[in-house]
Phi, psi and omega in degrees: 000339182300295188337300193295309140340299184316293205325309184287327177287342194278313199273329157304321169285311163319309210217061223261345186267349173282290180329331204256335182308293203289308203255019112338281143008256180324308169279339153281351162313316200274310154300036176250310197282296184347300194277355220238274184276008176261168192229185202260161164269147187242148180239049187275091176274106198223145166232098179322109150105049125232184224279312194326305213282318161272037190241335133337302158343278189304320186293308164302298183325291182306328181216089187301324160311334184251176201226081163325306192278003181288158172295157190221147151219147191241075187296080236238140184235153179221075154330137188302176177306128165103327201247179172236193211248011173266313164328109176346336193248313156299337181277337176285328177294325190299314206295321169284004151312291215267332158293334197265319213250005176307145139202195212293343166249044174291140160245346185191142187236106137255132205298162143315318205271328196246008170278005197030052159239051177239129191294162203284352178257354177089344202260334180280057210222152169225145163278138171245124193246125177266158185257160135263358188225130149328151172306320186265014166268332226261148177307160174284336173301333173286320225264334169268340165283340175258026124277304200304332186277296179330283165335308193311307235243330135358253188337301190292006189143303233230148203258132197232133160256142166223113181257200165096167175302314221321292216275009178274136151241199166234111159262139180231340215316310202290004170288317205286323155346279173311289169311325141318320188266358187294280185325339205273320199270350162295318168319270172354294153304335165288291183292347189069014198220134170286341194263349185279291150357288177317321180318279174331317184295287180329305170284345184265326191283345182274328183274353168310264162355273200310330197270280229317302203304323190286321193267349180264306147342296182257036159290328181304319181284318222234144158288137151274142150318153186255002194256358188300273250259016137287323186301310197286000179270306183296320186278343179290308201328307208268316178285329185285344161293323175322287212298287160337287183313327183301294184323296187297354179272309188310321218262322144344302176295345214255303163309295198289342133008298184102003166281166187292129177305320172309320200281330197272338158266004169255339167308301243265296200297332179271359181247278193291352164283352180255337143324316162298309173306322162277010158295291185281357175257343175292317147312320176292292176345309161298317157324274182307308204291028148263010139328304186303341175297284222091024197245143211304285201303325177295333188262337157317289179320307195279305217257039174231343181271333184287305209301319189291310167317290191272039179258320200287333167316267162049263199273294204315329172241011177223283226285296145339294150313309173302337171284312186287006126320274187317301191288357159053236204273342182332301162304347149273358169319136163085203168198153186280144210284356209284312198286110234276160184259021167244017172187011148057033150107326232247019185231094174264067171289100217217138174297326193296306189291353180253314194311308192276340162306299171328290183308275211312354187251013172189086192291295184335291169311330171262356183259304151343272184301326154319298193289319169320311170273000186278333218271305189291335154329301209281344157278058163266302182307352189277316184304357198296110175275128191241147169179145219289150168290157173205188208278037179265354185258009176298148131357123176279186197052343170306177146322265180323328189253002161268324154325297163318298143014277171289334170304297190328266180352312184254329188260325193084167204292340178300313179293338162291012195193032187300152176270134182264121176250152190211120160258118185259117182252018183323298181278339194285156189267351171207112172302286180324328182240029154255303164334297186294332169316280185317299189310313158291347160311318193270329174313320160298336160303309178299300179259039153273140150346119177101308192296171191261351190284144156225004163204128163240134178243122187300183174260333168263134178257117178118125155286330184298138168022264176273346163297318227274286208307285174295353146307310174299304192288002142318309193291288211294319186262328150272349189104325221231176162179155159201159192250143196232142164273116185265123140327181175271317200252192225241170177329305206241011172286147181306318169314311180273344187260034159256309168331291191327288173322322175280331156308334191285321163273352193273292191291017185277006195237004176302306215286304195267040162240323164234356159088012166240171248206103185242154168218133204281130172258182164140201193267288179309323158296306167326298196295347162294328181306276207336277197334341187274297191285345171273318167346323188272339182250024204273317196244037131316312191288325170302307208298296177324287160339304171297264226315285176300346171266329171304311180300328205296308195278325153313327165301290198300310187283342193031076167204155185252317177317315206283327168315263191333334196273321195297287178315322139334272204321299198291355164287319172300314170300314215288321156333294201299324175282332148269024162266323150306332206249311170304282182321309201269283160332250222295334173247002178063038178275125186068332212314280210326329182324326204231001193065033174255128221247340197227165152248153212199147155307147199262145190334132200284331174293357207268355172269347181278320140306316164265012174277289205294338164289326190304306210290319197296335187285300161330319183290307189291341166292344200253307149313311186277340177289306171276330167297346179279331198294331193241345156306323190291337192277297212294344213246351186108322185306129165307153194321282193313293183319306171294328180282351021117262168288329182250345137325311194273295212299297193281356265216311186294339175313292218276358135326292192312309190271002113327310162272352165318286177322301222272003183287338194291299173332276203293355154292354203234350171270038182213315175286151193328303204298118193261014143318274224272306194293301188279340189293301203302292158335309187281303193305317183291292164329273185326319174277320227272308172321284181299322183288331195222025164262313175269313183278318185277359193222306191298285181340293198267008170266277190299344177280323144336319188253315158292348182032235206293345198272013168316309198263012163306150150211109190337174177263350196277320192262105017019249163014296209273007203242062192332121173294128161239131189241074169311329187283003188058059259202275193293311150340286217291305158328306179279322172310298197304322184270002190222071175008320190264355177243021178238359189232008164252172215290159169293120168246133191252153177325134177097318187240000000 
């Protein structure tokens, strides 16, 4: 594979104005389909064949007019001190608000005066407006009418909030920012060159460009989760400057060499390029295998997060040479401070090579000593609580998170998050008193000691008649009724997701007492559902993952240790990054640094997601770090000397993409959004970890100690393993022999 690498990286460089041509194109193709053909993104998190999700279900089948899974808004009115929203002049300004924020995908408004959300002083009041549409279907015409209403009752007076999705989005530019401008002074600093600097940026921001534009393309077919193509921004940003950068560090070293620039780039791409590729597949790998949950949106995120990844491979080994065509001898302008100025590059006294020369002389103490701190880092996490975000984890002063705010205070925290009981009366033999079963099942709960319910609303409201009369044919034409539960406690507390569960058990003897059947719904129930059911699959999903990237690295390593010692190293970041991530969420340590105002449980997808990026990330640190360790091995250096030697050489690379990454990471942990704010905290923790805790202090401390037998592999599986040659070991041999592709002249940019 080196060879075909050389080859490409060579021809690419050569004929560089095709190359550049071809993914130009490509990329105005892909804006035309973008502007032409995308569709809205959904910010649903549902899962199929569990109970939350089907009782949603059960509601649409039945009643085809409603939308269960639709946007909501909680339009919370405040009157000034001393007076109420009862007052003449305030119940008109609420009732024409509220009249002003109707449209066409309005399905229902219930008022403060006749819903019982107007607070006991009267001063207090919220409205709740349901959708027929996801939050991200709705016209700008909806989203402006419940400001323009919000302005209206303003105007009259009145202090106005608004929670709920209806109005939610996802931003990132100043993350993407951050990350950029992070990456540009690492750059810098590495290469010693603004134009050498540019190189990395320029290809990682074109494979940005191509994924978003390709995954924005394909929302016209398919729905997407609205966090896939912010996931796939972050992670191209961040592997794809990596990847770049790798190449481009080999092929600067290949120049100074003394090689031909045409040559030094088929060399960069056929040695650190071939690195790259098992790099990057150890990221798809992770990726794509969140398939394997069998879960929509997770398998959206990875195989929207993979496309990118290997868009950024790509452009990395073809798009890259080819620039550095155009720039010709240009890119070697200036020097990297690493490089000593008596011997012009060939002598590398380097902090890295005194860094790994210390550990060999106190192997014990730093393999040691590491796994201590990884270990203690990491206990926050045995306490971790998972649950869907809501809006109490908003920005304080927001919209959303004033709104939340205010329900608390007057109404308790349970009413921003009520539980739905959905009774399916289908089989029953008298609907109606199946119904009142439950509703006293649950009212009883309600005046237990202790309990956490603090209001149950029947499904019929009114005693009279004629409510009794139009409930049943209401029973009789759907089937269904429900009845709804406000907790004591909040959306995302440990308390209400105990509630689910005690409802559940409380109605579970309904079907063989009235032959119907209830099934508990909500914010919170969904997030018990998900979470339960990932639970079931996260470790099937390791067992692959690990499994197929541990083979993946034998091949490459022809090792049985390095692999196993790599998947080890990466249990410890994960430790770390969710012990971090418990401390900061969940226990509020440091939190304002990053902008979080409240403690809230952690995003409930995030051990799963970050299991699978991390490993991929990891992995790759773990390729560029050892692969110089073992070109060095493979070249005659004794074990301990090559790790050693290939430490000093690779060690500052991986620094550099280590600190990129986590500047891109901790940019999307500084934005509103607190999906994109935890995904991004925990990745940034998790890299900050695995480089330079695990690849820089464990990794090369236990290879040290193990010395020769790092690079044991039975004699039975040899055979059974596909030989990969990263090190360019055979590329170097075949260069050497074969006089026409080592003796021609340099081409420069221009000729």
């Amino acid at each position: 594979m080196a060879w075909q690498l050389f080859r490409l990286g060579r021809w690419s460089f050569v004929h560089r104005k095709a190359v550049a041509a071809f993914w130009v194109v490509l990329l105005a193709v892909l804006a035309v389909g973008a502007a032409t053909l995308s569709g809205k993104t959904s910010d649903k998190f549902e899962l199929p064949g569990i109970e939350s999700t089907h009782a949603f279900e059960l509601i649409e089948e039945r009643s085809p007019q409603a939308s269960p899974d639709g946007a909501t808004a909680r339009v919370v009115f405040e009157a000034p001190e001393g007076q109420s929203l009862t007052d003449p002049a305030y119940n008109s300004s609420v009732a024409a608000a509220l009249r002003g924020l109707k449209t066409e995908n309005v399905q229902s408004v219930t008022d403060p005066f006749t819903g019982g959300t107007l607070s006991e002083d009267g001063r207090v009041g919220y409205a709740s407006v349901s959708y027929n549409k996801t939050s991200t279907e709705l016209a700008d015409t909806d989203r402006a009418a419940l400001e323009d209403a919000a302005h209206a009752a303003e105007d009259a007076g009145l202090k106005v909030a608004i929670g709920g999705d209806a109005l939610s989005e996802v931003e990132m530019p100043l993350a993407e920012v951050i990350g950029v401008a992070v990456a540009l002074v690492v750059l810098a600093i590495t290469f010693g060159s603004l134009v050498a600097a540019g190189m990395p940026l320029l290809t990682a921001l074109a494979g940005v460009g191509i994924g978003m534009l390709g995954i924005t393309t394909l929302t016209g077919f398919v729905e997407l989760s609205s966090v896939t193509p912010a996931l796939g921004t972050m992670l191209g940003l961040a592997v794809g400057i990596d990847y770049a950068l790798f190449i481009m560090s080999r092929y600067q070293s290949e120049v100074r060499a003394g090689r031909s620039l045409e040559e030094a780039a088929g060399r960069a791409v056929g040695t650190a390029g071939s690195a790259v590729i098992f790099a990057g597949l150890t990221v798809i790998i992770a990726l794509v295998g969140l398939a394997v949950c069998n879960i929509g949106f997770l398998t959206q995120m990875g195989l929207g997060g993979a496309f990118t990844v290997g868009i950024a491979v790509l452009i990395s080994l073809t798009l890259l040479p080819a620039i550095l065509g155009f720039a010709g001898a240009k890119v070697m302008k200036g020097k990297p401070r690493y490089m000593s100025a008596q011997t012009g590059g060939a002598e590398f006294r380097t902090h890295g090579r005194r860094w790994v020369e210390g550990i060999s002389r106190r192997k014990w103490p730093a393999l040691v000593g590491g796994i201590a701190i990884a270990a203690i880092a990491a206990i926050p996490m045995t306490s971790m609580q998972l649950a869907l975000p809501d809006d109490s984890s908003k920005p304080v002063g927001s919209d959303a998170r004033t709104a939340y705010d205010l329900i608390t205070d007057n109404f308790g925290a349970g009413a921003n998050g009520p539980l739905v009981v959905v009774v399916d009366t289908a089989n029953a033999p008298d609907p109606a008193a199946a119904v009142q079963t439950v509703t006293d099942d649950l009212q009883a709960m309600a005046g237990r000691a202790g309990s956490d319910v603090a209001t149950v609303v029947p499904a019929v409201t009114g005693n009279t008649p004629q409510a009794q009369q139009a409930f049943q044919q209401q029973l009789a034409a759907v089937r269904f009724a429900t009845v709804t539960v406000i907790p004591g406690s909040g959306p995302s507390d440990q308390a209400t997701k105990d509630l689910v569960a005690e409802i559940r058990t409380t109605v579970a003897d309904l079907p063989a007492k009235t032959g119907a059947r209830a099934l508990v719904t909500g914010q919170t129930a969904v997030g018990v559902d998900i979470a339960g059911k990932l639970s079931e699959v996260f470790p099937i999903y390791l067992a692959v993952v690990v499994g197929l990237a541990i083979f993946l690295l034998i091949a490459v390593f022809r090792s049985i240790w390095v692999p196993i010692k790599a998947a080890l190293g990466f249990l410890l970041s994960v430790g770390v990054s969710l012990g971090a991530t418990v401390a900061v969420f969940q226990w509020g340590w440091l939190n304002q640094l990053i902008g979080v105002d409240s403690t809230s449980p952690v995003l409930f997808i995030l051990p799963i997601l970050l299991t699978g990026i991390l490993f991929g990330l990891a992995m790759d640190y773990e390729v560029f770090l050892v692969s110089r360790m073992r070109e060095a091995y493979t070249h005659g250096t004794p074990a301990r000397r090559a790790v050693i030697d290939g430490f000093a050489h690779s060690a500052r690379v991986v620094v550099a993409a280590a600190i990129i990454m986590v500047g891109v990471f901790a940019g999307f942990a500084l934005t509103d959004d607190v999906i994109l704010k935890t995904i991004g905290f925990a990745l940034a923790v998790g890299v900050l970890a695995d480089a330079f805790l695990v690849r820089m202090l464990i990794v090369p401390a236990f290879m040290l100690i193990v010395g020769e037998r790092i690079w044991w592999m039975p004699k039975w599986l040899s055979p059974l393993v596909p030989a990969f040659d990263i090190e360019g070991e055979g590329l170097t041999k075949r260069l050497d022999t074969v006089s026409g592709e080592t003796a021609e002249e340099p081409v420069l940019a221009g000729h």
